[in-house]
C-alpha positions in Angstrom: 16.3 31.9 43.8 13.1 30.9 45.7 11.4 27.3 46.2 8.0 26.5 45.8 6.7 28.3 48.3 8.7 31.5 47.4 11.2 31.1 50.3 14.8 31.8 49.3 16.9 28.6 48.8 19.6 28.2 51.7 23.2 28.1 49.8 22.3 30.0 46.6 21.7 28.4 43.4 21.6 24.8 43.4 24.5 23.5 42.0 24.9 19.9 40.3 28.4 20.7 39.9 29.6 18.5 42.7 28.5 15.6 40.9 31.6 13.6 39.9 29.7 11.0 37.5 30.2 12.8 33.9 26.8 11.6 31.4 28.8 11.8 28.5 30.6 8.4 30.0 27.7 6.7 30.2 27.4 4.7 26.8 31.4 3.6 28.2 32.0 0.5 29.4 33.9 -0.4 32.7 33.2 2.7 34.5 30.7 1.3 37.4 27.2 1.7 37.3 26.2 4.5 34.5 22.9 5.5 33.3 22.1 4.3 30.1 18.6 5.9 27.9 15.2 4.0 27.8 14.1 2.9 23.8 11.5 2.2 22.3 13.3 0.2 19.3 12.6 -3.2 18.4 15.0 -5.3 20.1 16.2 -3.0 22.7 15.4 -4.9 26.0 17.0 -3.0 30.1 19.8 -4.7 30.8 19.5 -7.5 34.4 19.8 -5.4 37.2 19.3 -1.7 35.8 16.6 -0.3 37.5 14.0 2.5 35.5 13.9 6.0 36.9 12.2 7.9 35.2 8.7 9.7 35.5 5.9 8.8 36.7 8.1 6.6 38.6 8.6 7.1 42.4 12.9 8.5 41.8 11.8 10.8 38.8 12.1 14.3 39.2 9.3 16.3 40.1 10.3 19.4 38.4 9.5 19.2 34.5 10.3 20.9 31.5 7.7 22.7 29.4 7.7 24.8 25.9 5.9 28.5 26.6 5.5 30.1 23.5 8.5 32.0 23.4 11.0 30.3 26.2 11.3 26.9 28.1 9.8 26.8 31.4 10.3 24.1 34.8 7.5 23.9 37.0 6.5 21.3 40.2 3.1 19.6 38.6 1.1 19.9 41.4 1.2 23.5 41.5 2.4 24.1 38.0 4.5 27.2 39.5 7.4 28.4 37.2 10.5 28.9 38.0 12.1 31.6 36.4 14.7 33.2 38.6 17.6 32.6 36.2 15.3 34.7 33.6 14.6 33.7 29.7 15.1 30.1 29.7 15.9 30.0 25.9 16.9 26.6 25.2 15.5 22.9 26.3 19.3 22.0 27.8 19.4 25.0 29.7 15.7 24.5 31.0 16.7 20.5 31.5 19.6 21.8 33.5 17.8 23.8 35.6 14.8 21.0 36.5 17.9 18.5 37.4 19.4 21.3 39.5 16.2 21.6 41.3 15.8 18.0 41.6 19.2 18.1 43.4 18.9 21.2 46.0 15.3 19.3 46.4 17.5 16.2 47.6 19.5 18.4 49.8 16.8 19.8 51.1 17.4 23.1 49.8 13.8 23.3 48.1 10.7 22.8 49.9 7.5 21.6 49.0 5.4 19.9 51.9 3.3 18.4 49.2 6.8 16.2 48.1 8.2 15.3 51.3 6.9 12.4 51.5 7.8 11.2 48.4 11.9 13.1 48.8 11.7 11.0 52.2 11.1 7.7 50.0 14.1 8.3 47.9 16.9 9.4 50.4 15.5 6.1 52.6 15.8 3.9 49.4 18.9 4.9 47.6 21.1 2.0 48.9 18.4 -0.1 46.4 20.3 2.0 43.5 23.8 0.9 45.4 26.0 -0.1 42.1 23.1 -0.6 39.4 22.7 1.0 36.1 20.0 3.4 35.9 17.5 3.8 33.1 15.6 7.5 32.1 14.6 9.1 28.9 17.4 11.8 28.5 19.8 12.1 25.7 23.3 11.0 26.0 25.4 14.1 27.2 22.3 16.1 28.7 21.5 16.8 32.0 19.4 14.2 33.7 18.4 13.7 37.0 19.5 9.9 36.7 23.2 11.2 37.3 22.4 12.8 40.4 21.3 9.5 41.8 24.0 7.7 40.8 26.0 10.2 43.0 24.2 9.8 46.1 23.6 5.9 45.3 27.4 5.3 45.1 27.9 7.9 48.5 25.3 5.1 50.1 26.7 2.3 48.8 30.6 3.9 50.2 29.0 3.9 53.4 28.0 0.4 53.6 
């Protein structure tokens, strides 16, 4: 696999697999900070506290999800390159999975793109903001979602505090 710049990624594939916090626990109760899905419904209101991640904001991930004719694609925006080096992406979860896999090595530092430094520097200096807060994005219950990865690192910051 290859980054933005076509430079292999150090480690292999980017793997969310580390990521202890389960999404499919997080319409439960009780288990610490979850991420819970944005609505449009009348009535729905974000609970105190929970802070909005999704895109355009600032912790959103970079790396979105697109329908080609035949397949699903990810690409970075700015340079709307594709990423296809785990071939035909057939399905929207596995093309979801992917784009929050990215988003994770991207963390790491395991995918470069100069052009999203900056912004990757913003989020590792801010995550102790996220520190034991709910987190609010537009996935589906029981998909992949980049949300979960920063409740990972948000509760690793908050441990270290």
């Amino acid at each position: 696999m290859a980054d933005l710049h076509g430079n292999k990624i150090v480690g292999g594939h980017p793997s969310i697999a580390d990521t202890p916090h389960n999404p499919s626990t997080s319409s439960s109760q009780g288990c610490g900070p979850q991420r819970l899905r944005l609505s449009r419904k009348a009535g729905w209101r974000k609970p105190e506290g929970a802070v909005v991640v999704s895109r355009p904001g600032r912790w959103g991930n970079p790396f979105e999800v697109t329908k080609g004719a035949t397949n699903w694609y990810v690409y970075e925006p700015r340079s709307r390159q594709q990423f296809n080096e785990l071939g035909s992406l057939t399905t929207r979860a596995e093309a979801q999975e992917f784009a929050v896999s990215l988003y994770a090595a991207w963390l790491r530092g395991n995918v470069f793109a100069a052009e999203l430094e900056p912004r990757r520097q913003w989020i590792l200096d801010n995550l102790g903001a996220l520190a034991g807060k709910d987190l609010c994005c537009w996935c589906a219950d029981g998909t992949a979602c980049h949300a979960d990865v920063l409740l990972t690192l948000a509760a690793k910051t908050g441990d270290e505090r």
